[in-house]
PDB file of N, CA, C and O in Angstrom, chain B, residues numbered from 101:
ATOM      1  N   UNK B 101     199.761 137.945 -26.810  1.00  0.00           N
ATOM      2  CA  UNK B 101     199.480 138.716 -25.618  1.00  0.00           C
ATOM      3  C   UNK B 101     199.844 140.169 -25.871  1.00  0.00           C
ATOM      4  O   UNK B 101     200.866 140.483 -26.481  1.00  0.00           O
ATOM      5  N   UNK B 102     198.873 141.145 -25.326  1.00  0.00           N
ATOM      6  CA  UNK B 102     199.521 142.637 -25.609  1.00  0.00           C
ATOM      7  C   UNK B 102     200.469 142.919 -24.819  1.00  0.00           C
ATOM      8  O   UNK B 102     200.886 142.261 -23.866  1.00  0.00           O
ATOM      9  N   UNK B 103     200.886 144.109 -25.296  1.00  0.00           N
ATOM     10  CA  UNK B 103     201.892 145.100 -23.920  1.00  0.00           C
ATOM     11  C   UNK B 103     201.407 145.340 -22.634  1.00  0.00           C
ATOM     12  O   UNK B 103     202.140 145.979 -21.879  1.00  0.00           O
ATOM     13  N   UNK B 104     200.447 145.002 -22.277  1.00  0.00           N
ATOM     14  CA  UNK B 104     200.243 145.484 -20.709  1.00  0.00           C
ATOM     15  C   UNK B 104     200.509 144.954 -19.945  1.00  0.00           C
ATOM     16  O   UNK B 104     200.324 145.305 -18.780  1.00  0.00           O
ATOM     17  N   UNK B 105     201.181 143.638 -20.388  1.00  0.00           N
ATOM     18  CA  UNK B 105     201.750 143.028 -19.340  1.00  0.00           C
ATOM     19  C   UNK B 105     200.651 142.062 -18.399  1.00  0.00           C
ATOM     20  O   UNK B 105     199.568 141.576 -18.726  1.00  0.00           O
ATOM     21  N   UNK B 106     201.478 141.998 -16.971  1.00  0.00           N
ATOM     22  CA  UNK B 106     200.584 140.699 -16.259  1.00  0.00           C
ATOM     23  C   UNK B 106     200.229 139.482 -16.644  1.00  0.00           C
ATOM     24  O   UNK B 106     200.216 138.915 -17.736  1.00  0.00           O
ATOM     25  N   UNK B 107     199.922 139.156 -15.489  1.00  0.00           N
ATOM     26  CA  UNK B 107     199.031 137.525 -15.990  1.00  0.00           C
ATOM     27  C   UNK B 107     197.845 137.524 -16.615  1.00  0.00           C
ATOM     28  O   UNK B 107     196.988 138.398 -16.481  1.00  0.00           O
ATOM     29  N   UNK B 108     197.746 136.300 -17.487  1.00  0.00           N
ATOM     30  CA  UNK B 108     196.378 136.270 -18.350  1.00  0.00           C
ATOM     31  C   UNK B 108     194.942 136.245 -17.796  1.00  0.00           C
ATOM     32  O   UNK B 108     193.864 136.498 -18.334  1.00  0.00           O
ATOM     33  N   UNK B 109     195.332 135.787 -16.316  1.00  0.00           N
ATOM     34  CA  UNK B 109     193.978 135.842 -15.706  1.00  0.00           C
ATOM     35  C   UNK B 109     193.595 137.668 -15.273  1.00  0.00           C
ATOM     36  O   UNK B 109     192.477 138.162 -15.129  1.00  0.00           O
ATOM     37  N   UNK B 110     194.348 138.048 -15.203  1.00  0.00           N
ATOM     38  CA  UNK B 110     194.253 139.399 -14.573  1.00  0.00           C
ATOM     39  C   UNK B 110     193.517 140.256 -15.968  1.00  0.00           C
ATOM     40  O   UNK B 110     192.583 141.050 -16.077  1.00  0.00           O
ATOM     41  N   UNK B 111     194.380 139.689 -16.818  1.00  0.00           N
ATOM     42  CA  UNK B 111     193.694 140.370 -18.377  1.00  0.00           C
ATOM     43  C   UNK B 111     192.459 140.576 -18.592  1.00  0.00           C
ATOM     44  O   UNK B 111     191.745 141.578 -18.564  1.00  0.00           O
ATOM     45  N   UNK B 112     192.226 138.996 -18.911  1.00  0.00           N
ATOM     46  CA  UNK B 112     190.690 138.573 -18.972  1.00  0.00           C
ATOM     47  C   UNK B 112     189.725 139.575 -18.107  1.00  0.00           C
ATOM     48  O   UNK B 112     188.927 140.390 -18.571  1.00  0.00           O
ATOM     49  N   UNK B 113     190.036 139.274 -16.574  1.00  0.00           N
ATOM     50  CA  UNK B 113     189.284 140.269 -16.150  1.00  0.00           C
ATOM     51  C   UNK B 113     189.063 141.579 -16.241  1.00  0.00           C
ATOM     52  O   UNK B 113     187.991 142.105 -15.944  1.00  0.00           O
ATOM     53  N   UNK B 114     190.291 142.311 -16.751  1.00  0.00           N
ATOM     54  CA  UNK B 114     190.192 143.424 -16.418  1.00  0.00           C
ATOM     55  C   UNK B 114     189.476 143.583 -18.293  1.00  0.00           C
ATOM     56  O   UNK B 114     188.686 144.525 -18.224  1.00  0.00           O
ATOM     57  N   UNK B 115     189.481 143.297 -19.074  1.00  0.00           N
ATOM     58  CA  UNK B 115     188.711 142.626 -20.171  1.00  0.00           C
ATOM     59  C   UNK B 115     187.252 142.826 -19.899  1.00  0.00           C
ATOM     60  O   UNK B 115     186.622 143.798 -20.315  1.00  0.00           O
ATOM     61  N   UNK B 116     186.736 141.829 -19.161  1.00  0.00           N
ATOM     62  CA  UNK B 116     185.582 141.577 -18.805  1.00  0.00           C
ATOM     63  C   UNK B 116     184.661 142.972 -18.114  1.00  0.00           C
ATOM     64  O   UNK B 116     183.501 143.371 -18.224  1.00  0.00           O
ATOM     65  N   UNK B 117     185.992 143.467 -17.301  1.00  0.00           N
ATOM     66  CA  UNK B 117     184.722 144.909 -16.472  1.00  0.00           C
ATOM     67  C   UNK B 117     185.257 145.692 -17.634  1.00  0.00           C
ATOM     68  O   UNK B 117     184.151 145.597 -18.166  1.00  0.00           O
ATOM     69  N   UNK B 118     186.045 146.479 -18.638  1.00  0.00           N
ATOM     70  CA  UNK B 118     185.774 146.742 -19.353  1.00  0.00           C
ATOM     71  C   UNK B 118     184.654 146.872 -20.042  1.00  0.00           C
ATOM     72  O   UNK B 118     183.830 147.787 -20.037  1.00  0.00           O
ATOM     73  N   UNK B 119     184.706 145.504 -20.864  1.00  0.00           N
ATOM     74  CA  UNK B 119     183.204 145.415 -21.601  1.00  0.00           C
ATOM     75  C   UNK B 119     182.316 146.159 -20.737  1.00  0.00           C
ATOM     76  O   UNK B 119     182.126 147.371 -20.836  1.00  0.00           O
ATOM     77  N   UNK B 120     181.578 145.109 -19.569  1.00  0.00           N
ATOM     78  CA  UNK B 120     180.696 145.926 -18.777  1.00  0.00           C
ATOM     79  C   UNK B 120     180.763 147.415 -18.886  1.00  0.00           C
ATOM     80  O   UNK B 120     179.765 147.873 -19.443  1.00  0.00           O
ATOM     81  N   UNK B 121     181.563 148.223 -18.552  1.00  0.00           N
ATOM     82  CA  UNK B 121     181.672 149.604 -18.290  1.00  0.00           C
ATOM     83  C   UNK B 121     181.213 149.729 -19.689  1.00  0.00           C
ATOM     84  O   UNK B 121     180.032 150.074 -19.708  1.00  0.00           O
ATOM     85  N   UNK B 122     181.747 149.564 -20.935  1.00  0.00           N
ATOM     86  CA  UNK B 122     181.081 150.056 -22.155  1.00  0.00           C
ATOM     87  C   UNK B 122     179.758 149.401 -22.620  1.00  0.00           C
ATOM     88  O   UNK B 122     179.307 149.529 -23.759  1.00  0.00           O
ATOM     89  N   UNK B 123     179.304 148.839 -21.838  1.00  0.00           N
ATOM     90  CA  UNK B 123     177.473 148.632 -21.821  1.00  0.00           C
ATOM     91  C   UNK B 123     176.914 149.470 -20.859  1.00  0.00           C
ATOM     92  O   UNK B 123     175.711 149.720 -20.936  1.00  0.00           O
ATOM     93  N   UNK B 124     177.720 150.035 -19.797  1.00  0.00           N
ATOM     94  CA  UNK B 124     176.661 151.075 -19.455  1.00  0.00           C
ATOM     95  C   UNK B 124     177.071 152.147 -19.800  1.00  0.00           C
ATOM     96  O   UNK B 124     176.371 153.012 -19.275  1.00  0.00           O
ATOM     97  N   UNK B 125     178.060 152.688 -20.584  1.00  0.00           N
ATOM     98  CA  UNK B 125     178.033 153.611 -20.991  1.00  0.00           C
ATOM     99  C   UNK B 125     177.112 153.991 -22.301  1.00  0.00           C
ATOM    100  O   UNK B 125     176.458 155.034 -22.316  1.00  0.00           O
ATOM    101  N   UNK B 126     177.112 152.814 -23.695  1.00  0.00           N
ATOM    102  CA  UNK B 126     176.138 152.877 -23.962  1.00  0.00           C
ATOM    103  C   UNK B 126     174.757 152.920 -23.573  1.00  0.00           C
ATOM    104  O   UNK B 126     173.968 153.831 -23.824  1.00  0.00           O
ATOM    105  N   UNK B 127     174.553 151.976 -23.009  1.00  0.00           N
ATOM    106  CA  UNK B 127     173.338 152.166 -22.188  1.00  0.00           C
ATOM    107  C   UNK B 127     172.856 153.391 -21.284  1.00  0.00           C
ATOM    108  O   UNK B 127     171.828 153.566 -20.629  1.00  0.00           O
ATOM    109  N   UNK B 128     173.784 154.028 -21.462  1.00  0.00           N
ATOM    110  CA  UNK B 128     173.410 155.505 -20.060  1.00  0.00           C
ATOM    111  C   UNK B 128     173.204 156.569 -21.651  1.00  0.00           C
ATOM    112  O   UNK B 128     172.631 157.649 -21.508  1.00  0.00           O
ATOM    113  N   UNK B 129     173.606 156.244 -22.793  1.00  0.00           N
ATOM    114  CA  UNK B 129     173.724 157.299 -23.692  1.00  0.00           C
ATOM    115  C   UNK B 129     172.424 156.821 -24.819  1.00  0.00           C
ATOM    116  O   UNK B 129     171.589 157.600 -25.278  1.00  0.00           O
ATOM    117  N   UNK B 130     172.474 155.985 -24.983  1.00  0.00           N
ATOM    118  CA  UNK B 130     170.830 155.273 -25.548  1.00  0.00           C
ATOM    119  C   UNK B 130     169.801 156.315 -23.920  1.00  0.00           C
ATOM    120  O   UNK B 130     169.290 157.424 -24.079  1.00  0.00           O
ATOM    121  N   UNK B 131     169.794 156.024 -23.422  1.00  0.00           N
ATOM    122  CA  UNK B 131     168.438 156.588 -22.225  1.00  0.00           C
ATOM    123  C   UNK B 131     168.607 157.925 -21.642  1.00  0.00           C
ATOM    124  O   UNK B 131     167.738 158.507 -20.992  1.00  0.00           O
ATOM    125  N   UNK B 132     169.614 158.315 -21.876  1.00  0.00           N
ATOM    126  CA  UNK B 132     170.160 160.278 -22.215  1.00  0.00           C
ATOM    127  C   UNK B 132     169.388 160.722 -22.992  1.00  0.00           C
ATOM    128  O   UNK B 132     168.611 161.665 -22.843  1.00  0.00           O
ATOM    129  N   UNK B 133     169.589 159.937 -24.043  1.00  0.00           N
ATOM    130  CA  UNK B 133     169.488 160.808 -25.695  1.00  0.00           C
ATOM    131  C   UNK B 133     168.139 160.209 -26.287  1.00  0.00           C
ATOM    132  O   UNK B 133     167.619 160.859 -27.193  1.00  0.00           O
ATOM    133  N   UNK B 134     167.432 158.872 -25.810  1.00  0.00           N
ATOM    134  CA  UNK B 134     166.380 158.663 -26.692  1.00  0.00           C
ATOM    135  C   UNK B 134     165.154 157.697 -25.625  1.00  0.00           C
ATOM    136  O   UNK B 134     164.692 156.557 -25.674  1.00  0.00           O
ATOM    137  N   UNK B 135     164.987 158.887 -24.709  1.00  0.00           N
ATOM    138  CA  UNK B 135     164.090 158.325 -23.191  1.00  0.00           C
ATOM    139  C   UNK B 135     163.140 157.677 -23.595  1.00  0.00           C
ATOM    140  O   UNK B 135     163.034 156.466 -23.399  1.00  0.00           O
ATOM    141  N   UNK B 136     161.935 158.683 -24.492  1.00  0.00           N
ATOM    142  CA  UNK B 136     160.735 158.013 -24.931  1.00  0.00           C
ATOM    143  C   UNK B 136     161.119 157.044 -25.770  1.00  0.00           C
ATOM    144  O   UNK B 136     160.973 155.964 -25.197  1.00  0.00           O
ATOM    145  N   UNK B 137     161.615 156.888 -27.050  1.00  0.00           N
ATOM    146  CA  UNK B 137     161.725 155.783 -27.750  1.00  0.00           C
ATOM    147  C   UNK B 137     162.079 154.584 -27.504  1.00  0.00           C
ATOM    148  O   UNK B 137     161.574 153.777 -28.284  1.00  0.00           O
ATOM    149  N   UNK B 138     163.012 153.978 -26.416  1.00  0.00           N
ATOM    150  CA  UNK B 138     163.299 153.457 -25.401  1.00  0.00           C
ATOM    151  C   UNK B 138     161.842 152.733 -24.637  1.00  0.00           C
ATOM    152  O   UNK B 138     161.500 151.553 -24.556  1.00  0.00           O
ATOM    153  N   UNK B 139     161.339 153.702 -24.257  1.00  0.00           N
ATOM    154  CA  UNK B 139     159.788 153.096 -23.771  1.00  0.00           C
ATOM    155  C   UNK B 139     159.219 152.637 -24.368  1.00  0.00           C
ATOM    156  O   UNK B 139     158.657 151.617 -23.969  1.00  0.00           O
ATOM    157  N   UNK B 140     158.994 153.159 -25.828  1.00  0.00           N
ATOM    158  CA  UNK B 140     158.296 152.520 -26.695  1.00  0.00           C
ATOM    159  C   UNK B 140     158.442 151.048 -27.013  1.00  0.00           C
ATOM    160  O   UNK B 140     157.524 150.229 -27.036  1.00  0.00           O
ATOM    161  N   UNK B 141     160.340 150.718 -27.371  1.00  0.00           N
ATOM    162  CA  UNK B 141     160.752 149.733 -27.507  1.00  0.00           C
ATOM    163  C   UNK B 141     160.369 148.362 -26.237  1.00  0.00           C
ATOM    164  O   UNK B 141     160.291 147.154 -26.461  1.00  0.00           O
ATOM    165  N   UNK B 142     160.197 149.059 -24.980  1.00  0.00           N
ATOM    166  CA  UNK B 142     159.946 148.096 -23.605  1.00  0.00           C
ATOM    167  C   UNK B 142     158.518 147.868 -24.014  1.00  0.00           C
ATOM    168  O   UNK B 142     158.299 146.675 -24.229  1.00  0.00           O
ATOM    169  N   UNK B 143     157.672 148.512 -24.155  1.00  0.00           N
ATOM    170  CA  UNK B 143     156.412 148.212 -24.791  1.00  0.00           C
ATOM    171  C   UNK B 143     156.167 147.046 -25.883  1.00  0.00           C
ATOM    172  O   UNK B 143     155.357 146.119 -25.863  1.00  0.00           O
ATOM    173  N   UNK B 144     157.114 147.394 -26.816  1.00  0.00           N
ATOM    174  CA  UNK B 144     156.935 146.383 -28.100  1.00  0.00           C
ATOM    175  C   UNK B 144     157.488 144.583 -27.481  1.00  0.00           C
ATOM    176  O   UNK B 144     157.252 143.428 -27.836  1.00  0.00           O
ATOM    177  N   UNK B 145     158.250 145.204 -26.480  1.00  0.00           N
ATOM    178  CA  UNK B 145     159.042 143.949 -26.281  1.00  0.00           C
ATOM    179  C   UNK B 145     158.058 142.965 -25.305  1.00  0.00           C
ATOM    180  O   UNK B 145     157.810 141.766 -25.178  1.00  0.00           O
ATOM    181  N   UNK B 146     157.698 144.147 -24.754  1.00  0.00           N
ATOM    182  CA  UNK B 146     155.866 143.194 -23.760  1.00  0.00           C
ATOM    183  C   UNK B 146     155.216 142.742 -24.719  1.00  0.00           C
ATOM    184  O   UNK B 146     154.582 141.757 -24.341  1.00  0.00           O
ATOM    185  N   UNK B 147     155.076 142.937 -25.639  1.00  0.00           N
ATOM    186  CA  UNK B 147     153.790 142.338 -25.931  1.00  0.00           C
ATOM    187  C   UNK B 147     154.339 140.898 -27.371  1.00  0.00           C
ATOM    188  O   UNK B 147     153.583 140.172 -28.016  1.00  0.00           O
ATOM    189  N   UNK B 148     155.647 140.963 -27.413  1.00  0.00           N
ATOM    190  CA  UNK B 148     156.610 140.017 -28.160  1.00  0.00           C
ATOM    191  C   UNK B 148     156.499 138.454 -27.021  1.00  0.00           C
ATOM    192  O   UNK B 148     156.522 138.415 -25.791  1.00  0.00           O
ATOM    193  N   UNK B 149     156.395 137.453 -27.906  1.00  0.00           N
ATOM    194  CA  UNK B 149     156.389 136.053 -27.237  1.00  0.00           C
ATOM    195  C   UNK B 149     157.753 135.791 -27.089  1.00  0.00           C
ATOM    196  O   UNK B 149     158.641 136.041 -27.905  1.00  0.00           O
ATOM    197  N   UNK B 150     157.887 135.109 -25.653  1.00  0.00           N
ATOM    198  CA  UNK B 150     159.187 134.757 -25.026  1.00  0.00           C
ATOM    199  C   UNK B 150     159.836 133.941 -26.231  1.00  0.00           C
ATOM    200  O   UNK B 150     160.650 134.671 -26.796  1.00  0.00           O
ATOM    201  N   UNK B 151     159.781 133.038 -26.656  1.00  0.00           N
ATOM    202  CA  UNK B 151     160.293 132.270 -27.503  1.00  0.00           C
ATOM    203  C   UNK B 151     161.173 133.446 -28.435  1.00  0.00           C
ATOM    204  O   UNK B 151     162.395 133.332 -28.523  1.00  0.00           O
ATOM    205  N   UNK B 152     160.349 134.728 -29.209  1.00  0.00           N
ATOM    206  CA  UNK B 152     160.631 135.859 -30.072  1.00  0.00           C
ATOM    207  C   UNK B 152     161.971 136.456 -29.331  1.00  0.00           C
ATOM    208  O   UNK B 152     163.039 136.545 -29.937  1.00  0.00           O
ATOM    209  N   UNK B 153     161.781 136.928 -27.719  1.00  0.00           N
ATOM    210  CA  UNK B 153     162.926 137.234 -27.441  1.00  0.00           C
ATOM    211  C   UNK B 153     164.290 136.797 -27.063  1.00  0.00           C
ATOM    212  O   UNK B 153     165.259 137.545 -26.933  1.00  0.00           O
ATOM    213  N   UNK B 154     164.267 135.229 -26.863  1.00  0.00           N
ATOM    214  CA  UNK B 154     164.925 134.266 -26.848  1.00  0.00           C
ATOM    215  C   UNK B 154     165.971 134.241 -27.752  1.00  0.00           C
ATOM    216  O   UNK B 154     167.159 134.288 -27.433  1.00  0.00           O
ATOM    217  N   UNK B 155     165.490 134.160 -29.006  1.00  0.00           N
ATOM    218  CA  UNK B 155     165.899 133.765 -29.831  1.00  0.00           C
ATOM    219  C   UNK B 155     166.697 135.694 -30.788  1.00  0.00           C
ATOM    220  O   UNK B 155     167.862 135.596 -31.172  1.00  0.00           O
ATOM    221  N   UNK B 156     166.239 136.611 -30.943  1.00  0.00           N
ATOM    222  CA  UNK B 156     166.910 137.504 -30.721  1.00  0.00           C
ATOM    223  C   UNK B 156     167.610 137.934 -29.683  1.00  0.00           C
ATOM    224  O   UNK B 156     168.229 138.974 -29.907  1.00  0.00           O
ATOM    225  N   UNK B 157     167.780 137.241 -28.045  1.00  0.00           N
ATOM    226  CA  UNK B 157     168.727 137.613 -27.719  1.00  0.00           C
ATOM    227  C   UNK B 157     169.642 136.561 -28.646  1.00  0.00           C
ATOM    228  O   UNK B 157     170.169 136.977 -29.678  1.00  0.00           O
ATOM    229  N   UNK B 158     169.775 135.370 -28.276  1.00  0.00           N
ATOM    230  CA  UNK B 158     170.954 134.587 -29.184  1.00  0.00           C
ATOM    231  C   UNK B 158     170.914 134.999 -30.248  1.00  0.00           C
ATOM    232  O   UNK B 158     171.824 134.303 -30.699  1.00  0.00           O
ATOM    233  N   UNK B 159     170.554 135.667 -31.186  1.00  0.00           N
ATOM    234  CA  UNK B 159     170.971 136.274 -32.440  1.00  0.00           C
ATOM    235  C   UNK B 159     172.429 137.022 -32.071  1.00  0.00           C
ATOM    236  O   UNK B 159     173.568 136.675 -32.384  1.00  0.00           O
ATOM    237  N   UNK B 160     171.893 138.380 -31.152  1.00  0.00           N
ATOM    238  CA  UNK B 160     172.526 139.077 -30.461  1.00  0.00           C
ATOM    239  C   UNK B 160     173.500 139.094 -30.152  1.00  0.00           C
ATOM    240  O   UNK B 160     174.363 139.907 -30.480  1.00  0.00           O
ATOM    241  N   UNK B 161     173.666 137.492 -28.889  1.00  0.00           N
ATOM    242  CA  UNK B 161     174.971 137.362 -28.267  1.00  0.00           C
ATOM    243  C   UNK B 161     175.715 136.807 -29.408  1.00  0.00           C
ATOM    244  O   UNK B 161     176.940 136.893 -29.323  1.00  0.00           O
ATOM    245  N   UNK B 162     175.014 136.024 -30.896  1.00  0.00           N
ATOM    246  CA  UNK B 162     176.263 135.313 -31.379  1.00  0.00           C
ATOM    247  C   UNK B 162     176.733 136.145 -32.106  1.00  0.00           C
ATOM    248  O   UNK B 162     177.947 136.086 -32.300  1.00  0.00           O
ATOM    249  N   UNK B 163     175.931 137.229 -32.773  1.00  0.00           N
ATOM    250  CA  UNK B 163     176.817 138.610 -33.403  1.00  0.00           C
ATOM    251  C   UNK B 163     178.061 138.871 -32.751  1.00  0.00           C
ATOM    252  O   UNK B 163     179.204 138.778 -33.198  1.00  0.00           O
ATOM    253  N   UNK B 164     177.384 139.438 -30.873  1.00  0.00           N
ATOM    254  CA  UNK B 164     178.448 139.767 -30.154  1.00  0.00           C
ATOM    255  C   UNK B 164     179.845 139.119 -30.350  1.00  0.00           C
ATOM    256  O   UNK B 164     180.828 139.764 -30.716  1.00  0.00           O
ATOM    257  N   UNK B 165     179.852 137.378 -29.993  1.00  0.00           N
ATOM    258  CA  UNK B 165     180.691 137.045 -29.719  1.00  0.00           C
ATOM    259  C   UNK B 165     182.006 137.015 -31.543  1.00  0.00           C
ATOM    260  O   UNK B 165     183.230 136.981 -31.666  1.00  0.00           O
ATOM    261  N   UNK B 166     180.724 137.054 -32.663  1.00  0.00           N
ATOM    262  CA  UNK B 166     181.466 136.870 -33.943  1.00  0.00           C
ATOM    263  C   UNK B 166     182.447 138.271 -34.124  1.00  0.00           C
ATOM    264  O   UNK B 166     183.520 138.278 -34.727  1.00  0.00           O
ATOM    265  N   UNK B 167     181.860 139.367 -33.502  1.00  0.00           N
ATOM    266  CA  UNK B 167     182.570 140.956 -33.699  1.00  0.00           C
ATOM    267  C   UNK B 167     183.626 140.693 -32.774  1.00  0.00           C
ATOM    268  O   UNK B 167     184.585 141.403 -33.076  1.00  0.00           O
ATOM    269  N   UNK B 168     183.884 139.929 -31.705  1.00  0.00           N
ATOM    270  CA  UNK B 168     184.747 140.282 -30.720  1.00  0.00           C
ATOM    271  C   UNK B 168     185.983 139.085 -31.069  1.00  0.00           C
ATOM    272  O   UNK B 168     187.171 139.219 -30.775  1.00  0.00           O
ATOM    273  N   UNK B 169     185.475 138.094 -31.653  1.00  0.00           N
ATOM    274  CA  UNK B 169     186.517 136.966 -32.411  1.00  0.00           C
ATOM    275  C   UNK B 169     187.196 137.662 -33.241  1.00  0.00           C
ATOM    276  O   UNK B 169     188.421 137.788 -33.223  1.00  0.00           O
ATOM    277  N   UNK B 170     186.031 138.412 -34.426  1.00  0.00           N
ATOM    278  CA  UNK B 170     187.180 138.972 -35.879  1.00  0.00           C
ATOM    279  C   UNK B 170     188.225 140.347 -35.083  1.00  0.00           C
ATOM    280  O   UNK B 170     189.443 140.527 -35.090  1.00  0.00           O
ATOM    281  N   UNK B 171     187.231 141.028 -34.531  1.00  0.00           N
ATOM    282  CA  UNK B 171     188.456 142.052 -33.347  1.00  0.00           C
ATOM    283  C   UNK B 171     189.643 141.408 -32.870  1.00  0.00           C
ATOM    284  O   UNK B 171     190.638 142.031 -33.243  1.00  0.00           O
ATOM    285  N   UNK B 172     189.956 140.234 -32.076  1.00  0.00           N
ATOM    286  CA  UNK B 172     190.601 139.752 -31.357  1.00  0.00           C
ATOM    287  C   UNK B 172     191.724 138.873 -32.262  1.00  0.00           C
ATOM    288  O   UNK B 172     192.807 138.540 -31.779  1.00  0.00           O
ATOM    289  N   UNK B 173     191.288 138.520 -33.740  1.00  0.00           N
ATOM    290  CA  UNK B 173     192.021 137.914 -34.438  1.00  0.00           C
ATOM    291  C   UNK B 173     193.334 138.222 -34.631  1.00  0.00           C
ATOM    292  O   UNK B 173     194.026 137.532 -35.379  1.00  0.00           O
TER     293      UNK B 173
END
């Protein structure tokens, strides 16, 4: 457990909106800095078969969750 003290449930959460807050901060700095390309990408992604994006999101989340295991180790 770190130094900040509290209960573990309180952690977690405050954990959890964390994360969030640093997805929209990326996300506000990806669509700042690269508007059109961004569109382009929503474009490519229309015309990609559901199954295609499915399966890159779970690529995605299991990266996510493998970076946040070796972090947390």
């Amino acid at each position: 457990m770190s130094g900040r003290g509290g209960a573990p449930g309180r952690r977690i959460v405050t954990d959890l909106f964390t994360a969030l807050a640093l997805v929209l901060v990326i996300e506000g700095l990806f669509l700042a800095l690269f508007p059109r390309r961004l569109r382009q990408i929503v474009v490519m992604m229309e015309q990609m078969s559901p199954e295609a994006l499915r399966l890159g999101g779970l690529a995605a989340a299991t990266l996510g969750v493998l970076l946040v295991w070796l972090l947390r180790a």
